[in-house]
C-alpha positions as CSV (number, residue, x, y, z in Angstrom):
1,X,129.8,115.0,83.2
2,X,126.5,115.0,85.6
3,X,124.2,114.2,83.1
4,X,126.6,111.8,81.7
5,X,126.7,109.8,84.8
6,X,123.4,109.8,85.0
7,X,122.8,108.7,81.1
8,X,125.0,105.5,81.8
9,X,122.7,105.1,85.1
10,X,119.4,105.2,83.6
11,X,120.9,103.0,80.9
12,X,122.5,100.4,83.7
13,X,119.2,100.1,85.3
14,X,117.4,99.5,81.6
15,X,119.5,97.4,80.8
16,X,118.8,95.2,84.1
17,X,115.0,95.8,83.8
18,X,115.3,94.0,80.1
19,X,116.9,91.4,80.8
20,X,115.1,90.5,84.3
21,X,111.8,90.7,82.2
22,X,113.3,88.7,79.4
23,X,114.3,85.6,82.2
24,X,110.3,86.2,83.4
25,X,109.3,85.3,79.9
26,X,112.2,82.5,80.1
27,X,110.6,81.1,83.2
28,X,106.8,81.4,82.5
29,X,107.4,79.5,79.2
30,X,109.6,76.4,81.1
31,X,106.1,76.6,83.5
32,X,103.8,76.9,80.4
33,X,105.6,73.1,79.1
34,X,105.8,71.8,82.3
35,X,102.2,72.3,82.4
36,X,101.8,70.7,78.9
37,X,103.7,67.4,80.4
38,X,101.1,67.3,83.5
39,X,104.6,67.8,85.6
40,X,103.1,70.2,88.0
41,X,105.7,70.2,90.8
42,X,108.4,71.6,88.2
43,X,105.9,74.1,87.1
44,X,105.4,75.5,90.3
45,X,109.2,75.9,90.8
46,X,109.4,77.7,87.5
47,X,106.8,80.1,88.7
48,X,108.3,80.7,91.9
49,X,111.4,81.5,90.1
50,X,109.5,84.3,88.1
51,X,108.1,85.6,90.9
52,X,111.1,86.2,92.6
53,X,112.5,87.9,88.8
54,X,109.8,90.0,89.5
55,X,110.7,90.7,93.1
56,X,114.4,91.6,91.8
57,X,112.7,94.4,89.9
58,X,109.9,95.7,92.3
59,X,113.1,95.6,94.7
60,X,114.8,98.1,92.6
61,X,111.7,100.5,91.8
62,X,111.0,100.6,95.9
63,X,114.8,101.1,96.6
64,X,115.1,104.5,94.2
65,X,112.0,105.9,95.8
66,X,114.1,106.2,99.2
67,X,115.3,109.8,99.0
68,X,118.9,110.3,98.7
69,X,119.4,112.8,101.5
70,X,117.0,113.1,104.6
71,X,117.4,115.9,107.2
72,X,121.2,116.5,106.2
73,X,122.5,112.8,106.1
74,X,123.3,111.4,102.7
75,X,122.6,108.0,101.2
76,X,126.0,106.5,101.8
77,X,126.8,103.6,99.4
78,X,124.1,101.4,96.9
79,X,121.0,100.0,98.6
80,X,121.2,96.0,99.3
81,X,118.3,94.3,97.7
82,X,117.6,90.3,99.3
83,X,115.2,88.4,98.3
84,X,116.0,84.9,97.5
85,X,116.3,84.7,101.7
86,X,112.9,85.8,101.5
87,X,111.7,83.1,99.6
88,X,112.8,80.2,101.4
89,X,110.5,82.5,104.3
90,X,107.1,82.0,101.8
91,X,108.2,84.7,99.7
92,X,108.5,88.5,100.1
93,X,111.7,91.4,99.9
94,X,114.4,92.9,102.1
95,X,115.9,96.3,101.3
96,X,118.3,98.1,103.2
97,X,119.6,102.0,102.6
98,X,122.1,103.3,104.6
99,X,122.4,107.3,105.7
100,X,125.3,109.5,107.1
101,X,125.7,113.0,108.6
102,X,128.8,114.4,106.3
103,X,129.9,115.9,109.1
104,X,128.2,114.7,112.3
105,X,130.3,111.6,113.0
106,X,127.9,109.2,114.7
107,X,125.1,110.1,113.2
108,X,123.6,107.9,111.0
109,X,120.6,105.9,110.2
110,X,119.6,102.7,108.2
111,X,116.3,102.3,106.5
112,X,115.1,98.4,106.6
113,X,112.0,97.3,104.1
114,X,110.9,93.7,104.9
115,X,107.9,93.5,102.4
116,X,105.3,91.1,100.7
117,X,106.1,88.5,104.0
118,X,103.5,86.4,104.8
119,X,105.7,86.2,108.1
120,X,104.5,89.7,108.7
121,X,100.9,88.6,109.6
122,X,102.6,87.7,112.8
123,X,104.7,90.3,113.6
124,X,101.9,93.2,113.0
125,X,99.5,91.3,115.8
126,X,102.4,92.2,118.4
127,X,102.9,95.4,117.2
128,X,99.5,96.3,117.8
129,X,100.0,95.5,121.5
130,X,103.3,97.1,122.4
131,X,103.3,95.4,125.6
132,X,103.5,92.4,123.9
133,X,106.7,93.6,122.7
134,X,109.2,93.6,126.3
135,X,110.7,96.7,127.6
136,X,111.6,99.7,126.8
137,X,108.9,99.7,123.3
138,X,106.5,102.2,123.2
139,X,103.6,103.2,120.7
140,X,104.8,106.3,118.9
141,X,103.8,108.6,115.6
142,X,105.2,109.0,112.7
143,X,102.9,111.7,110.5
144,X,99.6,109.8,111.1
145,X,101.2,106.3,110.8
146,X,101.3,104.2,114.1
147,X,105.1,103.1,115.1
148,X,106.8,101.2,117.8
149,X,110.0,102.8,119.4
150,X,112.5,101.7,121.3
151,X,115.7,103.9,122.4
152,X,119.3,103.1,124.4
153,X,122.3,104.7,124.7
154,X,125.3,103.3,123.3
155,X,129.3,104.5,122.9
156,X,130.4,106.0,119.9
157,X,134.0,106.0,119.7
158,X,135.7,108.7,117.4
159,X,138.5,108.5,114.9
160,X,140.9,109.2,118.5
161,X,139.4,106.2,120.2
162,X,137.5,108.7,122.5
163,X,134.2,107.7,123.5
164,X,130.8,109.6,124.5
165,X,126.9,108.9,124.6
166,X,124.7,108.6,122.0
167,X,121.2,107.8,121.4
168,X,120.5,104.7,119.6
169,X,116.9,104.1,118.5
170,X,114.7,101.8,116.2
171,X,111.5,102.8,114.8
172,X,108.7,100.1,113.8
173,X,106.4,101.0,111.1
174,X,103.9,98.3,110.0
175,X,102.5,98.9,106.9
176,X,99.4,96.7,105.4
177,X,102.0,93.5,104.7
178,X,105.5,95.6,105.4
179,X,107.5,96.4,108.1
180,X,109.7,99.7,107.6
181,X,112.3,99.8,110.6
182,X,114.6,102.5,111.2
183,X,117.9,102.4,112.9
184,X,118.8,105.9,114.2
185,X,122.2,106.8,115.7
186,X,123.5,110.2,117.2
187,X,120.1,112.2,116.7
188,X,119.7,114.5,119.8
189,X,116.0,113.6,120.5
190,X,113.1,111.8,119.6
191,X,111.7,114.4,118.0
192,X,114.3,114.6,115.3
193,X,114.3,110.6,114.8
194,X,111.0,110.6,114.3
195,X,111.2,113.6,111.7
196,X,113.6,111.4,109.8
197,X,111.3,109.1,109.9
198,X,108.7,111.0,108.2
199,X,110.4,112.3,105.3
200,X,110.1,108.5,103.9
201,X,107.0,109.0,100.8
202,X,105.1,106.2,102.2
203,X,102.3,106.8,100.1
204,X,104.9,106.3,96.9
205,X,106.1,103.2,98.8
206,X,102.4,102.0,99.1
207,X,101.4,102.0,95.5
208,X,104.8,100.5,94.3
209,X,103.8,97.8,97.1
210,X,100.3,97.1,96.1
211,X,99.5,97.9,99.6
C-alpha cells in the first residue's frame, strides 16, 4: 500500500513537471512569433509567463527538499507554493511548510522561503545591522549561517480553553537572494529553536536556488 501511494505520488508530480514544461515550450514559442512580428511588448509578457512556469516547478523541487519531520514535529499538511504574488513584486517565490508536535500541543513551527526577490536586496542591508531592525531582534547563529531572532511570549489556549505561556519566536535567515524565516511556537528555549533551525539542508536549498 506504501509503495503504492508513493508510485501514484511520483507519478502526480511527473505528471505536473510534463505538463508545466510543455506550457514553457507553449510560451517561448508565442515569444519566439511575437518577436517575428517586431511586437516586443507581448513578447516580453510571454516570457515572463515562462519564467513564472519555471518558478511553479523550481517551487516544487525546493518544497520536497524540506524534510518531513524535524526534531519530532511532523510536516502537517501539503506545502503552499505562491508565486504569481511574487511577480507582480519583480519576480521571485514564496513557500510555506507547516510542522506539529504529534503530541506537544502548541508546539509547532512554519518554515517561510521568500526566494529569487529582487525586494530582498533591501531587506538583507537591514539585516546586516540588527539595530536597524527595532526591539527585541538580535544577531543569532544558526550552524555557521548568521540569523536575526526575535522572541515573545504569547497564550496558547488548549482544547479546555485553559491557557498558559509559550514562547513564540521568528528566526531570519538571509541567504545570497533568499530569506528563510521560521516561526517557532511552544519550544522550551532558544537553544532548541535554533536546533530546528539547523536541521534545514541549506546547502541542498542553495544549489536548487542557484545561490
Amino acid at each position: 500500500m506504501i509503495l503504492k501511494s508513493f508510485g501514484l505520488a511520483f507519478f502526480s508530480l511527473l505528471c505536473l513537471q510534463l505538463a508545466g514544461q510543455g506550457q514553457i515550450e507553449t510560451y517561448m514559442s508565442e515569444a519566439q512569433g511575437y518577436l517575428a512580428q517586431k511586437n516586443y511588448a507581448q513578447a516580453k509578457l510571454s516570457l515572463q509567463d515562462a519564467m513564472n512556469e519555471i518558478d511553479q516547478i523550481l517551487a516544487r523541487q525546493i518544497a520536497e527538499a524540506l524534510p518531513t519531520e524535524i526534531a519530532g514535529l511532523k510536516a502537517t499538511e501539503t506545502e503552499t507554493i505562491n508565486t504569481g504574488m511574487m511577480g507582480m513584486l519583480g519576480g521571485g517565490m514564496q513557500i510555506s511548510k507547516n510542522y506539529q508536535h504529534p503530541s506537544m500541543n502548541g508546539n509547532e513551527a512554519e518554515i517561510q522561503i521568500l526566494a529569487n526577490s529582487p525586494m530582498l536586496n533591501a531587506i538583507t542591508m537591514y539585516m546586516n545591522n540588527p539595530s536597524m531592525m527595532g526591539q527585541g531582534y538580535k544577531s543569532a547563529r544558526v550552524g555557521s549561517r548568521r540569523a536575526i531572532l526575535k522572541t515573545e511570549m504569547d497564550d496558547f489556549y488548549d482544547n479546555n480553553g485553559a491557557s498558559r505561556p509559550i514562547r513564540s519566536t521568528e528566526i531570519q535567515i538571509p541567504m545570497g537572494q533568499t530569506l528563510i524565516t521560521i516561526n517557532a511556537k511552544g519550544f522550551a528555549s532558544e537553544q532548541e529553536e535554533l536546533a530546528f533551525a539547523g536541521k534545514i539542508d541549506f546547502e541542498k536549498l542553495r544549489t536548487l536556488l542557484g545561490e
